[in-house]
PDBQT receptor file of N, H, CA, C and O in Angstrom, charges set to zero:
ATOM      1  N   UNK A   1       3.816  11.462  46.424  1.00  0.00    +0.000 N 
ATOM      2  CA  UNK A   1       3.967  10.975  45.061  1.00  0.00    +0.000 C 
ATOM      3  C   UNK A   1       5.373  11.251  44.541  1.00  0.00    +0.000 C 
ATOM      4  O   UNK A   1       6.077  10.385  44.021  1.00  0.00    +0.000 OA
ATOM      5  N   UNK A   2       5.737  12.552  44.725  1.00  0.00    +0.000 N 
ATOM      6  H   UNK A   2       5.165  13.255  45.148  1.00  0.00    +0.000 HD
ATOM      7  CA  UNK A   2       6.949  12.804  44.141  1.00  0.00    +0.000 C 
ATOM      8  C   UNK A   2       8.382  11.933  45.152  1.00  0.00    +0.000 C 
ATOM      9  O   UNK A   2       9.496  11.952  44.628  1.00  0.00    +0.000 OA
ATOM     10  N   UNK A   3       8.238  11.317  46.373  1.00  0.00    +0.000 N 
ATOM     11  H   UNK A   3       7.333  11.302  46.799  1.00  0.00    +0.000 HD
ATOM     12  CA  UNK A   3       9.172  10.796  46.723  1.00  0.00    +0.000 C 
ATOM     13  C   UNK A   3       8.712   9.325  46.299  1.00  0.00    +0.000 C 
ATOM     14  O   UNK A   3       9.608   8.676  45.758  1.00  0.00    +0.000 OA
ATOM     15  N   UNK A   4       7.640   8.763  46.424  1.00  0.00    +0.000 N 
ATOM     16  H   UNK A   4       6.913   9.291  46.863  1.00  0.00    +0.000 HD
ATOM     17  CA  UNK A   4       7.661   7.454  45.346  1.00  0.00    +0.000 C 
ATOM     18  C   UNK A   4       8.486   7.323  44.198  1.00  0.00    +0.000 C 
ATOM     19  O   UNK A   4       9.192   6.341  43.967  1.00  0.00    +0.000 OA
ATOM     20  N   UNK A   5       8.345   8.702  43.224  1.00  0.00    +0.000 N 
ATOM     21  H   UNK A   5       7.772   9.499  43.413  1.00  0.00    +0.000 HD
ATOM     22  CA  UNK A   5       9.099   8.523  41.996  1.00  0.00    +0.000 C 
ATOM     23  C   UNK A   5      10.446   8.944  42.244  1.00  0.00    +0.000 C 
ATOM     24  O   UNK A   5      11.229   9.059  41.302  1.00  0.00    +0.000 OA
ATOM     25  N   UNK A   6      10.752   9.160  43.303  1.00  0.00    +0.000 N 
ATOM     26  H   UNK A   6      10.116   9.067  44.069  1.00  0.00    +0.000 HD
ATOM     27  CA  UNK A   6      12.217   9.665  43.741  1.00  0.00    +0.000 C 
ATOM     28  C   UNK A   6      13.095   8.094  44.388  1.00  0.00    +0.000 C 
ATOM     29  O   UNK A   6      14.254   7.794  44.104  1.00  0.00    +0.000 OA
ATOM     30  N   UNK A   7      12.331   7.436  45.123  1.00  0.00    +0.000 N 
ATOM     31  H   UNK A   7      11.389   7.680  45.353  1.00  0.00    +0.000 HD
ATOM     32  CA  UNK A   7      12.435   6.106  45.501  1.00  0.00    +0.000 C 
ATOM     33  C   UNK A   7      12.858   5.110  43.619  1.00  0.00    +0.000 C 
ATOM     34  O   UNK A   7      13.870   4.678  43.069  1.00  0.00    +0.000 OA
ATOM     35  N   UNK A   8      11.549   5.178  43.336  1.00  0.00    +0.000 N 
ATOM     36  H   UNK A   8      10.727   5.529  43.784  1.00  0.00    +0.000 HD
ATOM     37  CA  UNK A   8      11.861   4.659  42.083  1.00  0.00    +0.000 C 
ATOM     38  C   UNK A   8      13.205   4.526  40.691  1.00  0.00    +0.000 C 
ATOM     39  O   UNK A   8      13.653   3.664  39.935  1.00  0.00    +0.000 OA
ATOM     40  N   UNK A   9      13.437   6.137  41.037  1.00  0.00    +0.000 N 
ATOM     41  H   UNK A   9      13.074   6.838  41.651  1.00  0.00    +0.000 HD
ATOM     42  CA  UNK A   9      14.652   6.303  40.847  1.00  0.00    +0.000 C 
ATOM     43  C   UNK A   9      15.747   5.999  41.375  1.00  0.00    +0.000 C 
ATOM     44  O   UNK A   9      16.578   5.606  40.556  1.00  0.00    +0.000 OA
ATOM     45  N   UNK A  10      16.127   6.029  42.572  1.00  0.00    +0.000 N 
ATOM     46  H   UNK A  10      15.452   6.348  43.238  1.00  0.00    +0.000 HD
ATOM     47  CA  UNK A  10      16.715   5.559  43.184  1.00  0.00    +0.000 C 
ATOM     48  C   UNK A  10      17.208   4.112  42.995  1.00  0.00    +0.000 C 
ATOM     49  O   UNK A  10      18.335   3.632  42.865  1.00  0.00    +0.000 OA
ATOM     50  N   UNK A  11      15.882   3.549  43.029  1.00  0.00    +0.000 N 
ATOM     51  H   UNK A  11      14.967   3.939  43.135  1.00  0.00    +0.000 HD
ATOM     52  CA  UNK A  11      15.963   2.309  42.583  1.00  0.00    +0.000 C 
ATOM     53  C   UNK A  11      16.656   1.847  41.059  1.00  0.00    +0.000 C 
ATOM     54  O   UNK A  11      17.602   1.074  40.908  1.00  0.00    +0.000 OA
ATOM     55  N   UNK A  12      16.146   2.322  40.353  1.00  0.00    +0.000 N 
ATOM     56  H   UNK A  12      15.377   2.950  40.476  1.00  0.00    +0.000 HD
ATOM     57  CA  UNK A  12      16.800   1.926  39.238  1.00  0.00    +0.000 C 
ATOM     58  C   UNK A  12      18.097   2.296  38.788  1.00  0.00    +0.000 C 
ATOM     59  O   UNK A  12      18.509   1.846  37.719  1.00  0.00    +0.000 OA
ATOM     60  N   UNK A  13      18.851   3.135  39.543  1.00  0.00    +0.000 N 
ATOM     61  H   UNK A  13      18.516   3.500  40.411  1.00  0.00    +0.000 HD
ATOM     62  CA  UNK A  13      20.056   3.404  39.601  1.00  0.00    +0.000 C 
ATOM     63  C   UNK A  13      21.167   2.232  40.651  1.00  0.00    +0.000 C 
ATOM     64  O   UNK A  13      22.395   2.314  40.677  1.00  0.00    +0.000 OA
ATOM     65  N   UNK A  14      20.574   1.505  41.203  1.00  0.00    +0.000 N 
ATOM     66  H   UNK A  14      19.577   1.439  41.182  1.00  0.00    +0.000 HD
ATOM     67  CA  UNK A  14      20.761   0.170  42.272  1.00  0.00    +0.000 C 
ATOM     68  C   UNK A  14      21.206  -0.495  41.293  1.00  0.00    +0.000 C 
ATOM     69  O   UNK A  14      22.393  -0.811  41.200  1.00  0.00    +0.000 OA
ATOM     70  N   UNK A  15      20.265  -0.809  40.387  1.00  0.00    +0.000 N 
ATOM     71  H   UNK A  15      19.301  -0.553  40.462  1.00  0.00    +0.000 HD
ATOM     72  CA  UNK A  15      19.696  -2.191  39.412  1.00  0.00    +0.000 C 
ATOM     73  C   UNK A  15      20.642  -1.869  38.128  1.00  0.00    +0.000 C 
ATOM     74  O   UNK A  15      20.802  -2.822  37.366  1.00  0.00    +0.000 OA
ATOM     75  N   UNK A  16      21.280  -0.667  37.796  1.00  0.00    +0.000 N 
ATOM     76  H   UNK A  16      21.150   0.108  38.415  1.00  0.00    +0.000 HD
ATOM     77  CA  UNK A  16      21.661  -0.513  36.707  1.00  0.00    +0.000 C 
ATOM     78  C   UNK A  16      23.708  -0.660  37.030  1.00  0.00    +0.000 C 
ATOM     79  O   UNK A  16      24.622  -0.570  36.210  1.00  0.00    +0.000 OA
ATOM     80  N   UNK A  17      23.759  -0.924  38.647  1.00  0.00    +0.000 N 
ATOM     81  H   UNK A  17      23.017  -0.998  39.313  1.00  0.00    +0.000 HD
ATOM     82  CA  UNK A  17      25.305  -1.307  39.037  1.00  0.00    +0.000 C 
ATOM     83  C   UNK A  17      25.774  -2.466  38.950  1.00  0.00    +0.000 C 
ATOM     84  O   UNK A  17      24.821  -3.220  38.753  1.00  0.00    +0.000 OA
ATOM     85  N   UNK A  18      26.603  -2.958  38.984  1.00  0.00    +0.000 N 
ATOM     86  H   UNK A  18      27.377  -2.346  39.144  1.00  0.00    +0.000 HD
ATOM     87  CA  UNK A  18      27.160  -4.306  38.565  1.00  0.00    +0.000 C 
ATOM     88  C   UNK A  18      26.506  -5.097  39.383  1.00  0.00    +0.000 C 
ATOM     89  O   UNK A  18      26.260  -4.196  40.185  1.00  0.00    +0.000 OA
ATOM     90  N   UNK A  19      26.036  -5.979  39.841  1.00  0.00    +0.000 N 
ATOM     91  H   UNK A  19      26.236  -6.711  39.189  1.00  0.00    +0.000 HD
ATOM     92  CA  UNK A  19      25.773  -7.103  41.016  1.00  0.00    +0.000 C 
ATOM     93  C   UNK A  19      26.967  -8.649  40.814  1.00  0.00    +0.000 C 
ATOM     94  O   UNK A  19      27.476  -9.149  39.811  1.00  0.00    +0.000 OA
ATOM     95  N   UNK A  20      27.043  -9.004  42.287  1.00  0.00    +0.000 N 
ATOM     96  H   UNK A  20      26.630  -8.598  43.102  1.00  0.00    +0.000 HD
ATOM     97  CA  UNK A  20      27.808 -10.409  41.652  1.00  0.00    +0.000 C 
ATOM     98  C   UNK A  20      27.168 -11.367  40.992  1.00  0.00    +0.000 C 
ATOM     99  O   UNK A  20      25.946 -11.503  40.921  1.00  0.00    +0.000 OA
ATOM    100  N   UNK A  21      28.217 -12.217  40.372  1.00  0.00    +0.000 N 
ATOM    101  H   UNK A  21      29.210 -12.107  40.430  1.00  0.00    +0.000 HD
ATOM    102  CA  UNK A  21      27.437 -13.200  39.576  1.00  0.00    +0.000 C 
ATOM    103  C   UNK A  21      26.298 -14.045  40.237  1.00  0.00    +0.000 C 
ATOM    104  O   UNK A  21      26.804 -14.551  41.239  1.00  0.00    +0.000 OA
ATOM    105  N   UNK A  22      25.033 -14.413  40.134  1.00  0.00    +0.000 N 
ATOM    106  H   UNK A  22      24.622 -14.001  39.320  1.00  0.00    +0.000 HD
ATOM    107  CA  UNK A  22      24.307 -15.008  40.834  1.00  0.00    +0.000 C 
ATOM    108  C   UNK A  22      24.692 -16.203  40.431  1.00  0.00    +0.000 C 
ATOM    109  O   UNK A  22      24.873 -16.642  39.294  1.00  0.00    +0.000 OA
ATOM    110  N   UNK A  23      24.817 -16.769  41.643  1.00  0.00    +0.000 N 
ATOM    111  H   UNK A  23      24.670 -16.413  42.566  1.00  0.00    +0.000 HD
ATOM    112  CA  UNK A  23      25.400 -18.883  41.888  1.00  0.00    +0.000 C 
ATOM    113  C   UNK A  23      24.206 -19.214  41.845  1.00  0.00    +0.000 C 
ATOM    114  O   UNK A  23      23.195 -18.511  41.866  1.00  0.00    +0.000 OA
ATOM    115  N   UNK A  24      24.369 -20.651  41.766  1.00  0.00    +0.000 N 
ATOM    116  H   UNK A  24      25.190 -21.222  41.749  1.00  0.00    +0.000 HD
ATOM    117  CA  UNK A  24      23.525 -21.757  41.987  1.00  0.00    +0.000 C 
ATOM    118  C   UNK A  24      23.059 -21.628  43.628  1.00  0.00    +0.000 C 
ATOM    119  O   UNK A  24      23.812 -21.319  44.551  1.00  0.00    +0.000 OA
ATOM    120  N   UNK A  25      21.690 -21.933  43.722  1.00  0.00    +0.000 N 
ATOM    121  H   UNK A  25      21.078 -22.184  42.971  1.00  0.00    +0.000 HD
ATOM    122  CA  UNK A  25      21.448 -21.990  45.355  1.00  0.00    +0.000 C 
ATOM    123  C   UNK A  25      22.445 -23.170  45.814  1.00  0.00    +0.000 C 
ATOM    124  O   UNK A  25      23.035 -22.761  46.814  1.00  0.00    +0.000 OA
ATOM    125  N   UNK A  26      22.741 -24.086  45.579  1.00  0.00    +0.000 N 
ATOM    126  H   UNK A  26      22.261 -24.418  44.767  1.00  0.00    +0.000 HD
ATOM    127  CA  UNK A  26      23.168 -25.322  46.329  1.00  0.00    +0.000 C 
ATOM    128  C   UNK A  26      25.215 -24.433  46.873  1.00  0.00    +0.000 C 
ATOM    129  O   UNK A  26      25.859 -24.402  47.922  1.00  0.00    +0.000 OA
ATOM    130  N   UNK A  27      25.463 -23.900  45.438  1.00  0.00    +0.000 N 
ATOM    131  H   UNK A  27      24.940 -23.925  44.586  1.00  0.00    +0.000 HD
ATOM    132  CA  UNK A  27      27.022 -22.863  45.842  1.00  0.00    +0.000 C 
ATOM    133  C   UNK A  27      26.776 -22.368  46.628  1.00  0.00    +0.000 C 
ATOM    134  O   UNK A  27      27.114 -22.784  47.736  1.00  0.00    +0.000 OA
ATOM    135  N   UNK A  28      25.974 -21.081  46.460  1.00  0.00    +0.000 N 
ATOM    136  H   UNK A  28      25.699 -20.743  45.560  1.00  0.00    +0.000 HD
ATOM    137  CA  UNK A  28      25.691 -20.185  47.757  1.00  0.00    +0.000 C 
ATOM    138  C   UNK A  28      25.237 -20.499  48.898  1.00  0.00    +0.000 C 
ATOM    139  O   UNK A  28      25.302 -19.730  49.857  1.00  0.00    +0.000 OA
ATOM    140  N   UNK A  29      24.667 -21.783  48.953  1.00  0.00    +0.000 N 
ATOM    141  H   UNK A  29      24.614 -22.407  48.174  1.00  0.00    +0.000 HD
ATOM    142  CA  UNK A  29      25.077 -22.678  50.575  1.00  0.00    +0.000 C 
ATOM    143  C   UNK A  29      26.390 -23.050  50.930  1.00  0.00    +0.000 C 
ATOM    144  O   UNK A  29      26.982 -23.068  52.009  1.00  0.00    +0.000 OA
ATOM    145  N   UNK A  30      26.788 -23.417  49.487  1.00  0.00    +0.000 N 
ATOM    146  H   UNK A  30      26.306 -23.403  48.611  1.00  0.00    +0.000 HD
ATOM    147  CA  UNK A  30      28.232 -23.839  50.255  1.00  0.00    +0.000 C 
ATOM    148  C   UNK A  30      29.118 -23.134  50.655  1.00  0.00    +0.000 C 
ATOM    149  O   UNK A  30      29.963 -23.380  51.515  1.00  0.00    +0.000 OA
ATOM    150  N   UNK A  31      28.900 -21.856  49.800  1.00  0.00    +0.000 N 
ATOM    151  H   UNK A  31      28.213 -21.656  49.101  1.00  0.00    +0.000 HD
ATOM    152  CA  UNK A  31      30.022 -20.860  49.946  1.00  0.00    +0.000 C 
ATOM    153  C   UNK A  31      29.717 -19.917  51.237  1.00  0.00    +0.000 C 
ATOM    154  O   UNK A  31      30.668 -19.336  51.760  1.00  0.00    +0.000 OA
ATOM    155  N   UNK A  32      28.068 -19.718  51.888  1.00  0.00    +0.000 N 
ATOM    156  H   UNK A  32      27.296 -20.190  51.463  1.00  0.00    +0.000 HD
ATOM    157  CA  UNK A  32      28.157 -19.383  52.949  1.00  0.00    +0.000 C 
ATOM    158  C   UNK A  32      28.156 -19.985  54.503  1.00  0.00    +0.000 C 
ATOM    159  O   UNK A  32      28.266 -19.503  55.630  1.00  0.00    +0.000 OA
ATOM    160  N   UNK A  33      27.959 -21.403  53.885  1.00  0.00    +0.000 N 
ATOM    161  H   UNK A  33      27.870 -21.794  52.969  1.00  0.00    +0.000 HD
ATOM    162  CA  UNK A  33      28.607 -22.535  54.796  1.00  0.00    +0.000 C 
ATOM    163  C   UNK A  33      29.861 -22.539  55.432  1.00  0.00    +0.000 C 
ATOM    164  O   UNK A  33      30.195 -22.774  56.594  1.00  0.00    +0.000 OA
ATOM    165  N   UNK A  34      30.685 -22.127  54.084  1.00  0.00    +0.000 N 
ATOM    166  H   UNK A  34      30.414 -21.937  53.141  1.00  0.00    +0.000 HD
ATOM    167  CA  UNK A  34      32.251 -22.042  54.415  1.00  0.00    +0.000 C 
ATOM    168  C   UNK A  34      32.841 -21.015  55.084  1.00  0.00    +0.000 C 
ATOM    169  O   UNK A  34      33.933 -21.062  55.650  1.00  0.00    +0.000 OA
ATOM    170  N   UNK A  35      31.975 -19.928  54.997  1.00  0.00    +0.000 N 
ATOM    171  H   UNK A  35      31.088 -19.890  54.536  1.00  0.00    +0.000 HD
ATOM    172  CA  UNK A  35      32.252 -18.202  54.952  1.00  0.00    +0.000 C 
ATOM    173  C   UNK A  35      31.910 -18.921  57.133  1.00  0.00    +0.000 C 
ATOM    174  O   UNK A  35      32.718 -18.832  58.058  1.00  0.00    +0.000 OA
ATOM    175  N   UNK A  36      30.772 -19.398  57.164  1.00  0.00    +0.000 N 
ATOM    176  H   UNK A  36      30.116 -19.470  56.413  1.00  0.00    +0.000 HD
ATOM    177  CA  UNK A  36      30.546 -19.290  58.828  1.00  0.00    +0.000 C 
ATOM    178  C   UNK A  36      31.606 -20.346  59.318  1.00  0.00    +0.000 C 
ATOM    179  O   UNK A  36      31.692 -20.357  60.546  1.00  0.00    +0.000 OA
ATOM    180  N   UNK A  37      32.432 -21.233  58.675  1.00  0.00    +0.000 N 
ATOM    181  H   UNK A  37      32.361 -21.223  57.677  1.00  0.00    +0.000 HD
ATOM    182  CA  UNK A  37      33.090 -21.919  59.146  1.00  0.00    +0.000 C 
ATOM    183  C   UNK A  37      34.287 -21.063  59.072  1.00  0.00    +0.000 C 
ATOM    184  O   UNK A  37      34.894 -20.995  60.141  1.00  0.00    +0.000 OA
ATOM    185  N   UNK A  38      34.700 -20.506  58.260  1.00  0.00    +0.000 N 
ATOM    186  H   UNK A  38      34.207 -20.562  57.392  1.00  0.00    +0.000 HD
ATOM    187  CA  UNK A  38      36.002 -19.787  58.710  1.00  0.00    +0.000 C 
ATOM    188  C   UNK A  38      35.764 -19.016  59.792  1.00  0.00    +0.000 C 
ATOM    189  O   UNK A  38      36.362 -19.204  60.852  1.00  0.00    +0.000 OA
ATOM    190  N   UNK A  39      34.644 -17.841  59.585  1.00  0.00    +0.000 N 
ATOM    191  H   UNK A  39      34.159 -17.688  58.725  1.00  0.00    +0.000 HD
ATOM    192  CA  UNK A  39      34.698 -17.165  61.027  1.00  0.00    +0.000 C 
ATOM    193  C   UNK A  39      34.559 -18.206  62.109  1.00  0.00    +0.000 C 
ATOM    194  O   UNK A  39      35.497 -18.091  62.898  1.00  0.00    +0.000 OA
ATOM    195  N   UNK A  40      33.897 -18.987  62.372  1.00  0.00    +0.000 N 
ATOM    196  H   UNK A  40      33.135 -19.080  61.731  1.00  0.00    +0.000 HD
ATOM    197  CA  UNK A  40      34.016 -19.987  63.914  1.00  0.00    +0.000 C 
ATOM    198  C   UNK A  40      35.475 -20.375  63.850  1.00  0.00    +0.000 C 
ATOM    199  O   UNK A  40      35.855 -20.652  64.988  1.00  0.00    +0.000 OA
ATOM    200  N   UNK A  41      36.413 -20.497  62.976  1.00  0.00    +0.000 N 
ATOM    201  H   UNK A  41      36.104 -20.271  62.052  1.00  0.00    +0.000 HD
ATOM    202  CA  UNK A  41      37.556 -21.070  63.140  1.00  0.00    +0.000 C 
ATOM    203  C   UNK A  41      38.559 -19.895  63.556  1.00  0.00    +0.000 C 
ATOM    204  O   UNK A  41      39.558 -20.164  64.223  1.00  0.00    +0.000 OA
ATOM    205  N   UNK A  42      38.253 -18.485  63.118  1.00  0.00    +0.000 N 
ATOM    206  H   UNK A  42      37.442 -18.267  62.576  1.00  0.00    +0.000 HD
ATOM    207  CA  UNK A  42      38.436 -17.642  63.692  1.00  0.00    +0.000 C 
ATOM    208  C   UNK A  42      38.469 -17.086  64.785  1.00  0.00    +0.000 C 
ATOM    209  O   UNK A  42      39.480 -16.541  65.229  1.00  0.00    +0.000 OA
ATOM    210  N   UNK A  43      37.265 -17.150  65.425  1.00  0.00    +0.000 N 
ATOM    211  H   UNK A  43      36.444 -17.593  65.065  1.00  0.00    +0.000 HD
ATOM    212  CA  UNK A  43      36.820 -17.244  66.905  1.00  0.00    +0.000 C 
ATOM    213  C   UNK A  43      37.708 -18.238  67.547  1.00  0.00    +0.000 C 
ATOM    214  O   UNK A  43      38.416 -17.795  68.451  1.00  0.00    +0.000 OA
ATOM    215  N   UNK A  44      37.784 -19.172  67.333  1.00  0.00    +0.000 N 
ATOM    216  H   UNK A  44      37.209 -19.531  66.599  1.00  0.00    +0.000 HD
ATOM    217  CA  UNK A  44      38.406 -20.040  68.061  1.00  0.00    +0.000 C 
ATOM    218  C   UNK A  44      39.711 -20.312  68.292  1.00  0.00    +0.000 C 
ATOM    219  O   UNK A  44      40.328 -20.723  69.275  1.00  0.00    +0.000 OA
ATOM    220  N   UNK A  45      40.073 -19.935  66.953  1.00  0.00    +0.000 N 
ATOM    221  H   UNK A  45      39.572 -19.601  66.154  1.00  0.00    +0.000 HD
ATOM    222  CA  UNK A  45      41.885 -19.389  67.100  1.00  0.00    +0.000 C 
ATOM    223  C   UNK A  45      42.119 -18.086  67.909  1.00  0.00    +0.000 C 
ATOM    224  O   UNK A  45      42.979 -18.003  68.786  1.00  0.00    +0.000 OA
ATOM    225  N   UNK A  46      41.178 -16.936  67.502  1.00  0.00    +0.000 N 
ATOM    226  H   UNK A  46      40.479 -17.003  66.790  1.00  0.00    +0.000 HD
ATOM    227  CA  UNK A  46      40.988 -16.137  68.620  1.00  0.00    +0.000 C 
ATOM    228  C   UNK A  46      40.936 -15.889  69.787  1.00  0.00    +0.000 C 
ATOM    229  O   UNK A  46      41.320 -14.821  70.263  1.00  0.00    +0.000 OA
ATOM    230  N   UNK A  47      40.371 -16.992  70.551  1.00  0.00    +0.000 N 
ATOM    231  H   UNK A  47      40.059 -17.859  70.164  1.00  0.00    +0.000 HD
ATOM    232  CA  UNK A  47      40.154 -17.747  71.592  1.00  0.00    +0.000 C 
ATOM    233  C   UNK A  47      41.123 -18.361  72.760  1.00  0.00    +0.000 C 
ATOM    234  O   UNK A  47      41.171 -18.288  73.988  1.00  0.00    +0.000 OA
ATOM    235  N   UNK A  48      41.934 -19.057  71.635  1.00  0.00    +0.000 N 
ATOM    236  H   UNK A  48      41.895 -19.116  70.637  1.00  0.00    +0.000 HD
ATOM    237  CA  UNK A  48      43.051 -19.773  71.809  1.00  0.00    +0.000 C 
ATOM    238  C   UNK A  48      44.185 -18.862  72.520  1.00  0.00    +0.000 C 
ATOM    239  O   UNK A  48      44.648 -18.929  73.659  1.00  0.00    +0.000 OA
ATOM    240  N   UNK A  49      44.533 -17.791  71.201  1.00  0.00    +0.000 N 
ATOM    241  H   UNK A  49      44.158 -17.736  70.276  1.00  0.00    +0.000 HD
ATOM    242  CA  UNK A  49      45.362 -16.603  71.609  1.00  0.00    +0.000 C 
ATOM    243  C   UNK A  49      45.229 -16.211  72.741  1.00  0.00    +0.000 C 
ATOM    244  O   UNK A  49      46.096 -16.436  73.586  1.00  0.00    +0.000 OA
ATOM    245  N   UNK A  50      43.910 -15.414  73.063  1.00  0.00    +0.000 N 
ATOM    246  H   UNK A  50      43.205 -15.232  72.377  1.00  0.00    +0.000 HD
ATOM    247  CA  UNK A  50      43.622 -15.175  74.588  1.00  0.00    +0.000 C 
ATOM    248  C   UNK A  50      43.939 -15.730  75.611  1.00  0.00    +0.000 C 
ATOM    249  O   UNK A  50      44.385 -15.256  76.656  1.00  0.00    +0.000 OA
ATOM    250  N   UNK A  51      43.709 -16.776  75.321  1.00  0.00    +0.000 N 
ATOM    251  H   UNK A  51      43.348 -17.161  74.472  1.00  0.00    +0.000 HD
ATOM    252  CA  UNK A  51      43.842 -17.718  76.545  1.00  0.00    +0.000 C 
ATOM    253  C   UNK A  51      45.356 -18.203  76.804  1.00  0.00    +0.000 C 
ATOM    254  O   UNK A  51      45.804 -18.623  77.871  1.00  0.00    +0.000 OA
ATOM    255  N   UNK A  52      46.029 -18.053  75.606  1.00  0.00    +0.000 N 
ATOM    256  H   UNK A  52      45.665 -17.712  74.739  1.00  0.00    +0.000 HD
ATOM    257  CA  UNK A  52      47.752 -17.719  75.942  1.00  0.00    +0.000 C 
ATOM    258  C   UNK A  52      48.382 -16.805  76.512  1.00  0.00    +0.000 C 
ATOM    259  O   UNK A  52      49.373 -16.781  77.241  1.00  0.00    +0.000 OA
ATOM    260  N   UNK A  53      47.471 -15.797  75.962  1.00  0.00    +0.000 N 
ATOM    261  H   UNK A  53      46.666 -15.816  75.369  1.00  0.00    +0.000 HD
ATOM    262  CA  UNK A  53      48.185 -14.833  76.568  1.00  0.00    +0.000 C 
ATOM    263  C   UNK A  53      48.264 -14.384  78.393  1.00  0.00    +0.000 C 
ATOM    264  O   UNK A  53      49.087 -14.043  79.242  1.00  0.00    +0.000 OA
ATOM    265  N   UNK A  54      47.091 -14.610  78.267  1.00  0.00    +0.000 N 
ATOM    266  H   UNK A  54      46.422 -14.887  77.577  1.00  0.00    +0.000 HD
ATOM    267  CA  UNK A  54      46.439 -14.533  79.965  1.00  0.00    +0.000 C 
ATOM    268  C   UNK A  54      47.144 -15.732  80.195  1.00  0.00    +0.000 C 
ATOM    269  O   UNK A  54      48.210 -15.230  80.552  1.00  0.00    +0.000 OA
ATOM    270  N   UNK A  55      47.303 -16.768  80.244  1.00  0.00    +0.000 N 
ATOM    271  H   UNK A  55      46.437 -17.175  79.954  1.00  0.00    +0.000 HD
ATOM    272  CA  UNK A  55      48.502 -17.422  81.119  1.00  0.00    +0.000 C 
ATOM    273  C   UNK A  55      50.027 -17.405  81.206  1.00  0.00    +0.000 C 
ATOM    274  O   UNK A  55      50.826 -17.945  81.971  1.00  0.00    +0.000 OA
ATOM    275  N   UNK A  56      50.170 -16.461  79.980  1.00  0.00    +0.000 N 
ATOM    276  H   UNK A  56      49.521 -16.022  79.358  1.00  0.00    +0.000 HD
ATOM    277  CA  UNK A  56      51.881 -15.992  80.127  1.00  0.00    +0.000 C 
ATOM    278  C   UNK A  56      51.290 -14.510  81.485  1.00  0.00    +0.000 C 
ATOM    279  O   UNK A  56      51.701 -14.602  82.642  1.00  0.00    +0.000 OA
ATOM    280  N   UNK A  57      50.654 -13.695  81.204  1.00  0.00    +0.000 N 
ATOM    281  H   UNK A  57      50.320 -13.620  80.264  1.00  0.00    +0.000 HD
ATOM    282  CA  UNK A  57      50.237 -13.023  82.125  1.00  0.00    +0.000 C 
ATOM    283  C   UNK A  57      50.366 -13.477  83.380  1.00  0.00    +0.000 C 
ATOM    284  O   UNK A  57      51.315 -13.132  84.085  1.00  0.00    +0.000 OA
ATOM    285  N   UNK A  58      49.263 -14.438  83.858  1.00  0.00    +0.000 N 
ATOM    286  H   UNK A  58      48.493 -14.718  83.286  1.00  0.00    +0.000 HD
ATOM    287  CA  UNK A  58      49.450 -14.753  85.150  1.00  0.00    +0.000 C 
ATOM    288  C   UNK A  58      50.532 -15.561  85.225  1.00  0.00    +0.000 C 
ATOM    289  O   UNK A  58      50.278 -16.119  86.292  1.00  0.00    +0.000 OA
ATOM    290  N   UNK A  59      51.670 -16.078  84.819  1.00  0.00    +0.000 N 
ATOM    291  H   UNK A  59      51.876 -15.624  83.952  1.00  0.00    +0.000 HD
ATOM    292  CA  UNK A  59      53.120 -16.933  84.552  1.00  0.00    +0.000 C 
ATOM    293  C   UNK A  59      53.458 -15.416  85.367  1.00  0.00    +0.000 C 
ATOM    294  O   UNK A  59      53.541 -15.245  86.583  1.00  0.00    +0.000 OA
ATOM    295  N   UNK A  60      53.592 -14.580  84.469  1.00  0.00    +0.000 N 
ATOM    296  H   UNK A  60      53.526 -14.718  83.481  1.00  0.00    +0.000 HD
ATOM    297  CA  UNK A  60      54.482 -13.211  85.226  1.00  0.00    +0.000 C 
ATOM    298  C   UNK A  60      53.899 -12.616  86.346  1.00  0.00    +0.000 C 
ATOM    299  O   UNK A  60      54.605 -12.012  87.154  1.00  0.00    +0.000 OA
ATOM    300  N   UNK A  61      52.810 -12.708  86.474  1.00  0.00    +0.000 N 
ATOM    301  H   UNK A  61      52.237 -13.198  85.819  1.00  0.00    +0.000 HD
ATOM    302  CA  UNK A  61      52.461 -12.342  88.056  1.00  0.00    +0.000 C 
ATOM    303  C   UNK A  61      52.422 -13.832  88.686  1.00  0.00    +0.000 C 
ATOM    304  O   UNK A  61      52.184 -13.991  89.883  1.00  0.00    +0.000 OA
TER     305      UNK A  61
C-alpha cells in the first residue's frame, strides 16, 4: 500500500513538469515521418562515407 501511494506520488510529480506542446495527430505524423526520414538519410550518407573511405583504403593498399 504504502509503495502504491509512493508510485502515486511519483506520479504526480511527472504530471506537474512541463510536457511539450501536444500537436495535432496528423503533425505528429508528419513530424515523425520526417524525424525517420532524416535518420534513413543519415544512414545513408553514412553509408556512403564508408564506402569512400574503404576504397581510398584499398586505393592505398
Amino acid at each position: 500500500m504504502r509503495g502504491a501511494a509512493a508510485a502515486a506520488g511519483s506520479n504526480q510529480g511527472l504530471a506537474s513538469t512541463p510536457r511539450v506542446i501536444p500537436l495535432p495527430t496528423g503533425c505528429q505524423r508528419q513530424l515523425s515521418w520526417g524525424v525517420a526520414t532524416w535518420v534513413r538519410n543519415q544512414h545513408v550518407y553514412l553509408g556512403s562515407l564508408w564506402a569512400r573511405t574503404d576504397a581510398k583504403v584499398a586505393a592505398r593498399n
